[in-house]
N, C-alpha and C positions, 0 to 999 in steps of 0.2 A: 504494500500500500504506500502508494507516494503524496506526500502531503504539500499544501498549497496554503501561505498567509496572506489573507488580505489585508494589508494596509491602510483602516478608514473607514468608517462605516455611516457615512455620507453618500449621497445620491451612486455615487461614484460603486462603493463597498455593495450597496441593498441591493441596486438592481444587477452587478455581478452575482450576487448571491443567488438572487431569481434566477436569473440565467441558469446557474449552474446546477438550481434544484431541480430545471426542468430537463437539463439536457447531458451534463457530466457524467459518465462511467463513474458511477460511487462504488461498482468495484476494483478497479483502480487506482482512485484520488478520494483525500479526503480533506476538507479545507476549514478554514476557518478566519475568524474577521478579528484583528484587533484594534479599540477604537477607544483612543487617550480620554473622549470627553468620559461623563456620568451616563451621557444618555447618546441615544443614535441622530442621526440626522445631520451631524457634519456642522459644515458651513451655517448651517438652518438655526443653530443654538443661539441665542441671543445672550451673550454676556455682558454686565456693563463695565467689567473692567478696561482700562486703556493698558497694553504692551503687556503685563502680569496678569495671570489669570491668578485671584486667590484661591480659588479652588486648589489649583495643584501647582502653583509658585512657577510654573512653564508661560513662555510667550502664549497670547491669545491668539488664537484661530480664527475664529469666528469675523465674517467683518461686517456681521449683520448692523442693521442701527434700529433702533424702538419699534417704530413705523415702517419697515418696510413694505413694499407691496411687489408683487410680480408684475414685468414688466410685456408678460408672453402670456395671452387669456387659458385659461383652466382648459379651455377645448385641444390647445397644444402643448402643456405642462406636464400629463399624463402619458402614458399607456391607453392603448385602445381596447384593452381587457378587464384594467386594473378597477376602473369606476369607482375611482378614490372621490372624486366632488361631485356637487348633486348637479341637475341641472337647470336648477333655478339658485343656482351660486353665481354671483356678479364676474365679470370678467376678471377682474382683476384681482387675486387674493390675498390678503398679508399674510407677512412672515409667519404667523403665527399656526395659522389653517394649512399652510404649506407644511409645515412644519409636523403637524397633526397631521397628515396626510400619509407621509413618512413615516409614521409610527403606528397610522393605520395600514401601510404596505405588509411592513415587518409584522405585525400580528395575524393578517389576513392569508399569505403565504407563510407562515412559520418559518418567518427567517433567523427569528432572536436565538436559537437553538442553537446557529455558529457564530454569536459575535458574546466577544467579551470587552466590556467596556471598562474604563478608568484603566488599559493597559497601555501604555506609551512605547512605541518600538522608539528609542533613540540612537540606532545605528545597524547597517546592512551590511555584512560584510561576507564574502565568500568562506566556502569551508569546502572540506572535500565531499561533504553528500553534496552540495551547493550552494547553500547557504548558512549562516549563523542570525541571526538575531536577536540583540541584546534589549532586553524587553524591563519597564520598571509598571508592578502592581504598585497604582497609584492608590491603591486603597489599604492595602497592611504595607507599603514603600519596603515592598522587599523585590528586590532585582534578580533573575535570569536571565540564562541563554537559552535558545532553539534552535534548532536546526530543522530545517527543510529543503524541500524539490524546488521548488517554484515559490515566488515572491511577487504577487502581485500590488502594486504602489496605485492608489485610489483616495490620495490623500488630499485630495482636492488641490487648485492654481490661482487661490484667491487669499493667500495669508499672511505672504511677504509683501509687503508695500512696494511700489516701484514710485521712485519719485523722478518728474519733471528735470532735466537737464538744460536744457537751453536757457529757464528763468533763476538757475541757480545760483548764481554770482546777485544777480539783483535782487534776489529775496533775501539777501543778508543783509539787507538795509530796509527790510522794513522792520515797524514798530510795532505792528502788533499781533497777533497769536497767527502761527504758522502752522497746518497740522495737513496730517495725511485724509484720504474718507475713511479709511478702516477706523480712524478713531471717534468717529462722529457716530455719541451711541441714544443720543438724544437730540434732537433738531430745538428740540424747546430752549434750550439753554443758549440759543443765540437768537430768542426773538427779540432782542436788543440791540444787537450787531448787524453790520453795513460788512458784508457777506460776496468773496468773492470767491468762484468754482471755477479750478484752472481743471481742463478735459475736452475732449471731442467726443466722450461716447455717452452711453445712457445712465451709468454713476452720475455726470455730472450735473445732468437732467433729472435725475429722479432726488439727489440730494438737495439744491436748488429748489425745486416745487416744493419738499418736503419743507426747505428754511422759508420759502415764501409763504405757505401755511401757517408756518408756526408764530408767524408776524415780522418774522426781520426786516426790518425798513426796506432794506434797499439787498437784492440778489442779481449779481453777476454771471454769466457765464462767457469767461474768457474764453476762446479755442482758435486755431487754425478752421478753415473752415472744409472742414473732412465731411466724410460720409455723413453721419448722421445730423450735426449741424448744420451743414449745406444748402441740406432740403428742408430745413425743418420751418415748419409754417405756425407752428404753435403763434396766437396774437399776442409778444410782447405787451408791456407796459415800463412806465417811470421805475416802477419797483422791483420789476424783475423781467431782464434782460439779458439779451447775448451780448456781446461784440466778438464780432470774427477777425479778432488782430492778438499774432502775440506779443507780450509784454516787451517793450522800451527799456524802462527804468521804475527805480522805486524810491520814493526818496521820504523816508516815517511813514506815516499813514497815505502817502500819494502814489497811484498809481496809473502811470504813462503808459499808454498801448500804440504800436508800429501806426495803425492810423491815426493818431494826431487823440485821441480818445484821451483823460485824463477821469481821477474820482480816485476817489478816498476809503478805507477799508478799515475793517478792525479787524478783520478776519480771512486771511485767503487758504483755501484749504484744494489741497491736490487730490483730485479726482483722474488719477494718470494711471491708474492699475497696478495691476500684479506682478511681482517675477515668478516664472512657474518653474521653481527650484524645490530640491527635495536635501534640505543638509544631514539629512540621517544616514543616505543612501555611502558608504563608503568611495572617495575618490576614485578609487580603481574600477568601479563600477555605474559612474554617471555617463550616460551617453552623450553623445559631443552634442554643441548647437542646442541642448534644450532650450535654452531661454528664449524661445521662439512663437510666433502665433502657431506654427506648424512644428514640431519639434520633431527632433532627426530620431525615426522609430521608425520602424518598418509595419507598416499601417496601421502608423501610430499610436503601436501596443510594442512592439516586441524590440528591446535592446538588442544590435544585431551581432554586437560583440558578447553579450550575453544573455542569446535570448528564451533563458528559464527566469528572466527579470523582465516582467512584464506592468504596462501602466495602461490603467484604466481614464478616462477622461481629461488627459492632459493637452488633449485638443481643444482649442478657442470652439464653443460648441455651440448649433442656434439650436438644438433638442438635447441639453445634458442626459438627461433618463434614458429617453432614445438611446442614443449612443451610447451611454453605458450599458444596457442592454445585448444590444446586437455588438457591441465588444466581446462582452464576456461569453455569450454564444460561440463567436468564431475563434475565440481562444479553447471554451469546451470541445469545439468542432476540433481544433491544432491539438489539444489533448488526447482526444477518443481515439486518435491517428497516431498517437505515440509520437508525435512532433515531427514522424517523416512527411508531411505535406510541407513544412515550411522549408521557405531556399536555405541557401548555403549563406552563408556573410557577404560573400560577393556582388551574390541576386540580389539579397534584402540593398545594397548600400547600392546597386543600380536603381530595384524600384521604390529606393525614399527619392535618390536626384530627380526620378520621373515624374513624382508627388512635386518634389519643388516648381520643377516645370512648368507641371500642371496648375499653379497656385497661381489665380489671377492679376493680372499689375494692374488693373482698375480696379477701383473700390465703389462698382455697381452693387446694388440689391440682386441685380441678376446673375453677376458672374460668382456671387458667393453663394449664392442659393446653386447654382450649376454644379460648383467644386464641390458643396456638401453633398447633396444629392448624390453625387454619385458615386463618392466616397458612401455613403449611411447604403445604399443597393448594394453596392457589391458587400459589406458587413451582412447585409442578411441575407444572402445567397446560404448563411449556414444557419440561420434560425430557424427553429419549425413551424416562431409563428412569424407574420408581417404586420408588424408594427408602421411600416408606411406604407402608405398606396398615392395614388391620383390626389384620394380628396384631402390627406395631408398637404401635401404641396400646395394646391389650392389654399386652406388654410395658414399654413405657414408663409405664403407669399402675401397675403392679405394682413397679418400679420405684422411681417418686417415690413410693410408698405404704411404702415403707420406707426412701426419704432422710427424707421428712418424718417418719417416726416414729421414726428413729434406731435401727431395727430391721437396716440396712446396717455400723453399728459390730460387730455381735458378728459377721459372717461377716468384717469388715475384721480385728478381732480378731483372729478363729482364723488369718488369712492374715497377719499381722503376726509373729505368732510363727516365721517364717525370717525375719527380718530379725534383723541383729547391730548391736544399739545400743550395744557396748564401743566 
């Protein structure tokens, strides 16, 4: 029996686990999930610590904030089996119901039976079964080792901050509070503050609407003017605005933007994403080029220089679940097969260049939805069910045709208004 850790039991960790209750040789493999929080759901947890989790004295994961809401309506957030939301549930759901949803997964497929929680892997290193992993029960804080076959990483690409370069020499001159989004875990606390959100994607939009809710006079959204700002038609106001120029100069509380734009801030907070690094994983074992929207994996699961080290979700994804899903199937599928379906290192480091290739230089709705698509087809060529057809596309294009034009903020909006930002 050869045994299989999954790393995270976030979106990432559960719906591998589906996967693999429905389709992995259990007499063969046998796996199991280790997941540092209390509870399941990853990313989903909402802690209000900033950097220190006191729970268990480790960085915080999580980079949820109070309020959140989903940005992709409940018709495309799921599974087309799962019928985790009702369907007189509003479009939009909070963190919270999402959250709950996740934990309705796990109870409804009996997945909680492989994950053990409060267990922290802090480092991956090879051994000669294949692996070792040094693992601390954060619950009696007593420490071992493990050994296993296979290692699969599902730890989600949303917990390292990545901050802004270009404004970084001028942000040391301003005067007032300078922070990342991951730490922004209540919007309320700056219904005071003249609020500025340096970003181009939907972070920066959804934390923004969030501060203009919560009352802050005056919301910024600084960006270059990329995809999703570009288009985006949402009807500004005095109080809450774009400007499509990057930053000039800073000089105290003043802030100069490339078109000629000035105004004053108490607050600019970096809405610039993530780095999708994994520092547990041992040096000798990180695959080159991760830190990428596309990362260098051979269809973007399998390390090619070690591919019994496998990652689940570490692709920029417009269906996480999806994709985690029909990952963990066609890794079941590369299992069932005793790993001789997959290439040699040679093939695999041919067809990632081919994926690079393939990776569009426009930042159309269309040429990314093309790349996905048919990247997310050929993954389920090994499921045995279909998770996408026609009418997903349909809806996922209708979909990102109102992320990308910010035409999703006024139904957030009208869905914002239950939320209590006193």
């Amino acid at each position: 029996m050869q045994k299989i850790v999954i790393i995270g039991a976030g979106i990432g960790g559960l719906y591998t686990a589906l996967a693999f209750d429905e389709s992995l040789n259990k007499e063969k493999y046998t796996f199991i999930i280790y997941e540092r929080q209390a509870n399941i759901g990853g990313l989903w947890n909402f802690v209000e610590d900033v950097e220190i989790d006191s729970s268990d004295g480790l960085p915080v994961h999580s980079a949820m904030y109070k309020n959140l809401m989903t940005n992709t309506t409940t018709e495309l957030v799921e599974l087309n089996f799962t019928n985790l939301f009702n369907e007189d549930e509003q479009k939009y759901v909070s963190r919270k119901r999402y959250l709950d949803a996740l934990i309705d997964l796990a109870k409804k497929y009996d997945l909680n039976k492989y994950i053990k929680c409060c267990h922290y892997v802090n480092k991956v290193k090879r051994c000669d079964k294949g692996f070792v992993l040094d693992v601390m029960n954060l619950e009696n804080h007593t420490a071992f080792s493990e050994e296993c076959d296979f290692v699969i990483v599902a730890a989600g690409r949303y917990s390292i901050p990545k901050w802004p370069q270009a404004e970084r020499e001028y942000l040391k001159n301003f005067s007032g509070e300078y922070i990342h989004s991951k730490d922004i875990k209540d919007t309320a606390r700056y219904s005071e503050k003249r609020v500025l959100c340096i970003g181009s994607g939907f972070s920066a939009l959804d934390i923004a609407l969030h501060l203009h809710k919560a009352g802050a006079p005056l919301v910024t959204v600084a960006t270059k003017p990329r995809l999703v700002m570009a288009n985006c038609k949402y009807e500004w106001n005095d109080h809450f605005n774009a400007v499509l120029s990057p930053i000039k100069s800073v000089d105290g509380f003043r802030v100069t933007f490339e078109n000629g734009i000035c105004a004053e801030f108490d607050v600019i907070i970096a809405c610039t994403g993530y780095l999708c690094e994994f520092p547990f994983i041992a040096q000798d074992l990180q695959p080159n080029n991760f830190n990428s929207v596309f990362p260098h994996l051979y269809e973007v699961i399998f390390n090619a220089n070690y591919p019994k080290l496998m990652f689940v979700g570490a692709l920029y994804a417009l269906l996480p679940k999806h994709l985690s899903y029909l990952q963990g199937h066609y890794i079941s599928h590369i299992l069932n097969n005793n790993m001789e379906t997959l290439p040699n290192k040679e093939q695999m480091e041919k067809a990632i260049q081919h994926m690079y290739e393939e990776l569009p230089n426009d930042t159309t709705m269309e040429s990314l939805l093309k790349f996905h698509y048919k990247y997310y087809y050929r993954l389920q060529t090994a499921s045995p069910r279909k998770v996408l057809d026609k009418r997903y596309e349909r809806l996922l294009k209708y979909n990102f045709e109102r992320l990308f034009t910010g035409r999703h903020l006024e139904e957030m909006n009208k869905g914002l208004n239950d939320f209590d930002y006193a």
